[in-house]
N, C-alpha and C positions, 0 to 999 in steps of 0.2 A: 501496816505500811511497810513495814520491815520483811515481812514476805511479800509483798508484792515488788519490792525491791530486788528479791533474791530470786526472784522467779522472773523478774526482768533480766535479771546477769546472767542466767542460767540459760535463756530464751537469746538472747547475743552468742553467749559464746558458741550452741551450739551452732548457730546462724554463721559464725565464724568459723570454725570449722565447716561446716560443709563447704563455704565458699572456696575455703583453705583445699580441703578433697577435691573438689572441682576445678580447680584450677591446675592444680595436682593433676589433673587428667588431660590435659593441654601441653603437647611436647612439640615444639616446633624444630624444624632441623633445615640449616642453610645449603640450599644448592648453588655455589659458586662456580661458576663455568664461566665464559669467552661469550657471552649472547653477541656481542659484536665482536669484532677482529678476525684473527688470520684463521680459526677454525671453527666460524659462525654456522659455517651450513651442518656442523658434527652437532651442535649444543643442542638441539631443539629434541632429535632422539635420548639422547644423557638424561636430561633433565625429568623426561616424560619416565624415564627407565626408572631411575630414583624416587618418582612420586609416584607410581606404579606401587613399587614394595611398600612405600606410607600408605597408599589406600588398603593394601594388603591385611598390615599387618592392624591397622584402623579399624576394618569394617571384621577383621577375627574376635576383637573385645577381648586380647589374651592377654596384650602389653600391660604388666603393671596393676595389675585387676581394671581394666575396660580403659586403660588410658587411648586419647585418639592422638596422630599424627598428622603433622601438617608444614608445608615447604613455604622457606622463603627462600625466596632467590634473589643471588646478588650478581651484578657484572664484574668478571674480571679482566675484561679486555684481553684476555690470555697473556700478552706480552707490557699490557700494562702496568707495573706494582704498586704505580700508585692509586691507581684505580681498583686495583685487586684490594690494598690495601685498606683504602676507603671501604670499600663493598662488605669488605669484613667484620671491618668496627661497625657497621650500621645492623651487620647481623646481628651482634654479639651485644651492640645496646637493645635487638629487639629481643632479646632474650633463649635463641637459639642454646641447645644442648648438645651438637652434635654441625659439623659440618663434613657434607657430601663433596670432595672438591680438594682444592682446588683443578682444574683441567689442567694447563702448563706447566712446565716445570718453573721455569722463572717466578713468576709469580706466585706458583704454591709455597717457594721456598722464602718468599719474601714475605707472606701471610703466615707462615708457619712462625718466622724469626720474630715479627713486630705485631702480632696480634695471637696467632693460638697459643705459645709459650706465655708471651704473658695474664694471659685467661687464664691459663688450662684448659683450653678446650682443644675437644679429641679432632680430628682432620681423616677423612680417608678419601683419597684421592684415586677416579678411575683409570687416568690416563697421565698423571705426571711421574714422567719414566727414566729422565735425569737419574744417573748414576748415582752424581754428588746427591743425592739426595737419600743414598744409602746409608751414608757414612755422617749424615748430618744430625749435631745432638738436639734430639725430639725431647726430652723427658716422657717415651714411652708416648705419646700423643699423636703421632705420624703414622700411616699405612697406608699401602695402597694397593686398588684390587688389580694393577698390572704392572706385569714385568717390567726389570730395570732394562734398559739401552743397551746394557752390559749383553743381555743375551740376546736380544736384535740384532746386535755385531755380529755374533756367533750365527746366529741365525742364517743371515743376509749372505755370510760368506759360503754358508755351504751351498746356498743354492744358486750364489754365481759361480760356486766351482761346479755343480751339477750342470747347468747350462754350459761350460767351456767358456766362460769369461777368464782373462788372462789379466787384461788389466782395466784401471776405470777411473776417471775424472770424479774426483768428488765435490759437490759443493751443499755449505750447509746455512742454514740460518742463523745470524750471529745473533745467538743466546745461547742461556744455557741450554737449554733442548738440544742445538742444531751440533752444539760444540763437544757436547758429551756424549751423543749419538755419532758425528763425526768420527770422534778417537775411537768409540766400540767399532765401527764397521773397518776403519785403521787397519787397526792391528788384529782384526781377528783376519782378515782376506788375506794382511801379509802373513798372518800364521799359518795358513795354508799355501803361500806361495806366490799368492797373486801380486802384480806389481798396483800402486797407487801413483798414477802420473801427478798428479794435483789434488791440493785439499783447499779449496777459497772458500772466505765467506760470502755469502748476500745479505745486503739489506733488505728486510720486509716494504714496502709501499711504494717500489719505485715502479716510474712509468716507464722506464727503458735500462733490459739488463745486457743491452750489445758490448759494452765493454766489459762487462761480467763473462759474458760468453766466450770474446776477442781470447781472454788470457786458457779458460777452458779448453778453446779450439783449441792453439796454439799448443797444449799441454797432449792432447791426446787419448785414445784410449778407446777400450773395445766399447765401454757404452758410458752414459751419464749417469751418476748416481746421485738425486738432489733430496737431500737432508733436508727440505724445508715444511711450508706449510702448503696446504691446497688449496686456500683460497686467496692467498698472497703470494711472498717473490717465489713459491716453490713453481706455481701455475705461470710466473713470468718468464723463470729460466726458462721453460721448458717452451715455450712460445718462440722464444732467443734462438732458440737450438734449432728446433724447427725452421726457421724463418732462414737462419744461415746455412743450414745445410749439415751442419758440423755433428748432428746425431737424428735420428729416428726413433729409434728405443732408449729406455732409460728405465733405472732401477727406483723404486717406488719405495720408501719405508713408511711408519704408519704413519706421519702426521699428513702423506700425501694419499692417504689410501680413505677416498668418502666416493658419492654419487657424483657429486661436485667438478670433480678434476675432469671426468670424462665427459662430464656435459660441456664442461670449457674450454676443454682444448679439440674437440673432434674426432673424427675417426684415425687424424695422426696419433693418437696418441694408443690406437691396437697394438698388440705383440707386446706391451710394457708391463712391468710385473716387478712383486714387491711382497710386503710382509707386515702382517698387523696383527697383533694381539687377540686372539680369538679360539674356541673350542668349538668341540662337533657332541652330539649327543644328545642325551636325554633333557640338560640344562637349557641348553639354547634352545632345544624345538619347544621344549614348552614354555617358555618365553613368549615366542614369536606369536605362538599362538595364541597365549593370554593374552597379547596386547593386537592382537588382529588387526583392522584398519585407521588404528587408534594411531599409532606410530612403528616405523620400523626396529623392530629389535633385535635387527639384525647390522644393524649401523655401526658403527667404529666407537669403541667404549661405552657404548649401551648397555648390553650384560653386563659388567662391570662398575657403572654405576647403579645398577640394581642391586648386585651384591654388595658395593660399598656402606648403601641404606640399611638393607638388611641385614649386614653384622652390629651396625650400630645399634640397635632396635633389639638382635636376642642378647650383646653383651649388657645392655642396660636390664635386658629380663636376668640373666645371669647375675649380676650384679645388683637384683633388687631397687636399683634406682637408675634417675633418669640422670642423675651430676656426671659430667665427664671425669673427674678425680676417681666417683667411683667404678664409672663402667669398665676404661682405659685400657686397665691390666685385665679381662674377661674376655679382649677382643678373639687373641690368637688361643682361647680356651672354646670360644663357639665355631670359628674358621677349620678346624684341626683335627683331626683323630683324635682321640677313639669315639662312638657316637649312633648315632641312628644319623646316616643320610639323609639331608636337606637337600630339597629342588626348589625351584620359583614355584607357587602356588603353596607351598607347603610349609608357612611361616607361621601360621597358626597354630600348628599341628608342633611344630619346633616350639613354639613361645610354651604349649602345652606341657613340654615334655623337660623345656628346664623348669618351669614351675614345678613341676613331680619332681627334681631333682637328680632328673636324667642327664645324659650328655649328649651333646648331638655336632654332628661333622657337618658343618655347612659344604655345601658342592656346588650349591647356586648355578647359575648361568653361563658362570665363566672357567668351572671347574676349580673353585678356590682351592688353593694351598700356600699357607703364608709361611715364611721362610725368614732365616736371621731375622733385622728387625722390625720386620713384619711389611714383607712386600710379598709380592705372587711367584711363586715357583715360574709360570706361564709356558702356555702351551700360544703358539701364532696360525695363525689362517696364512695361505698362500695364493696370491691374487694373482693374474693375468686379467688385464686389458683385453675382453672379445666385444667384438659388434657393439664398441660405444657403452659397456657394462663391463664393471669390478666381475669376475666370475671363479668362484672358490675352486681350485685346483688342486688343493691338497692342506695336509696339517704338519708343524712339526713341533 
């Protein structure tokens, strides 16, 4: 009786353990993005980019000794926090390890403060480009795979002083996005000289921005530069403008920069041009082409949510576990020099080669390079408005 007692407990525990291992091989990681609000038409590529590198690194069997990967996704309404907010707690009770996201800055910063600090869970976010978001205390849990606002500023101004823009009406969306992208484009135009007639806000969902426009006319300037979003008041002002007479052209930065805007506004909106976060090379073509009719990966923060996924995934192979406590500090050790180059396709081959107790430079998609506290060095694409399409005109 007494062995067959012990040979029952023996017969459980291992039962328990394996189901312990097997469970163990189940990593879920949250994709938190805007699926509704001001930049809905962007999320649907993001999200596919991010679950892309899960199947990746899934169907490699290298994660963790064969662990698989798999997405939940939460709404954040982009400008929503308490929805953002909500979205997060319901990841974080399903047990997620890892969030891809947040998309805006508003809300990433509101998810960061009332939900990933008090978890501890890691955040890498493709597209929340708020400044303030530089300088905000993460405990080491924040990153993101694109540039801050700070250098969109920089950015924006050189190539309205390349074109012979003098001076420029600005208007932005009142959040943090529109406000901390505002100040960057500020002061970097004035630092080269150029005059700022006007800096207003807009409100997101309104059905008529003529009195928006009224104080803009009145202000003046060689063109319109609107800080906002594409599928909300950025797409309205520009309607406003149009409609009064008071511009034609207008300066585009990235939350205005999708397919979207030019299917909305028409062929007024040719000759406009702007600047979005993006690389050229070896990263992106093969992207594009591993995800062929599946989605475009060449969309606005797509590569970028690829690479988001994909550092979380080798910092947890680096790091020998899936717990954010442990991955966290491993992230800007897989993103970074010194290494064997990472491309998209090539995450197996990575998870491989930290398992051997290699080092390896992720380059991903978007040309990763993380910087102070772990955001993107960033390289931008150069858009002009032809024939009713975004069409890439250069890099800086």
């Amino acid at each position: 009786m007494k062995k067959m007692l012990l040979a029952t407990t023996a017969a459980a525990l291992v039962a328990s353990s394996a189901m312990a291992d097997g469970h163990a091989k189940e990593i879920k990681l949250g994709v938190l993005y805007g699926f509704t609000g001001p930049i809905e038409s962007l999320t649907g590529p993001m999200a596919a980019g991010a679950e892309l590198a899960m199947k990746e690194v899934s169907d490699s069997g290298m994660l963790l000794d064969g662990a698989t990967v798999t997405s939940s996704r939460g709404d954040s309404g982009c400008i929503d926090n308490g929805m953002a907010v909500a979205s997060a707690e319901r990841l974080i009770a399903e047990g997620v390890k890892g969030i891809v996201g947040a998309d805006c800055s508003g809300v990433t910063g509101a998810v960061l403060q009332n939900v990933a600090i008090p978890n501890g869970m890691v955040m890498i976010s493709p597209s929340a480009t708020s400044p303030g978001l530089t300088t905000m205390e993460d405990n080491g849990l924040f990153f993101r795979t694109s540039p801050s606002d700070a250098r969109e500023g920089e950015v924006m101004a050189e190539v309205l002083q390349e074109r012979g823009i003098e001076s420029i009406a600005l208007t932005y969306t009142n959040n943090d996005y529109g406000k901390g992208l505002a100040d960057a484009i500020q002061s970097s135009f004035e630092a080269v000289g150029g005059e700022v007639t006007i800096v207003a806000a807009h409100e997101d969902g309104k059905a008529d921005y003529s009195a928006e426009m009224g104080a803009l006319a009145s202000a003046g300037g060689d063109l319109l530069v609107v800080a906002g979003y594409l599928d909300q008041g950025g797409a309205g002002i520009i309607k406003a403008a149009l409609d009064s007479g008071a511009w034609d052209t207008f300066g585009l930065p990235g939350g205005m920069i999708g397919d979207n805007l030019p299917k909305t506004i028409g062929p007024d909106l040719n000759g406009s041009y702007g600047q979005i976060a993006g690389s050229e090379g070896k990263g992106i073509e093969t992207l594009i082409e591993m995800a062929g009719d599946d989605f475009d990966a060449s969309s606005p923060y797509t590569p970028e949510a690829y690479d988001a996924a994909a550092l979380i995934m080798m910092a947890m192979q680096k790091a020998g576990s899936m717990e954010p406590g442990d991955y966290k500090d491993h992230i800007l050790d897989v993103a970074n020099a010194p290494g064997t180059e990472i491309y998209p396709g090539e995450l197996g081959k990575a998870l491989e080669l930290i398992k051997n107790g290699e080092d390896v430079d992720y380059v991903g998609a978007s040309a990763v390079e993380l910087i102070g506290p772990g955001e993107a060095a960033g390289t931008y694409r150069l858009i002009e408005v032809k024939d009713g399409e975004n069409a890439t005109i250069g890099f800086k």
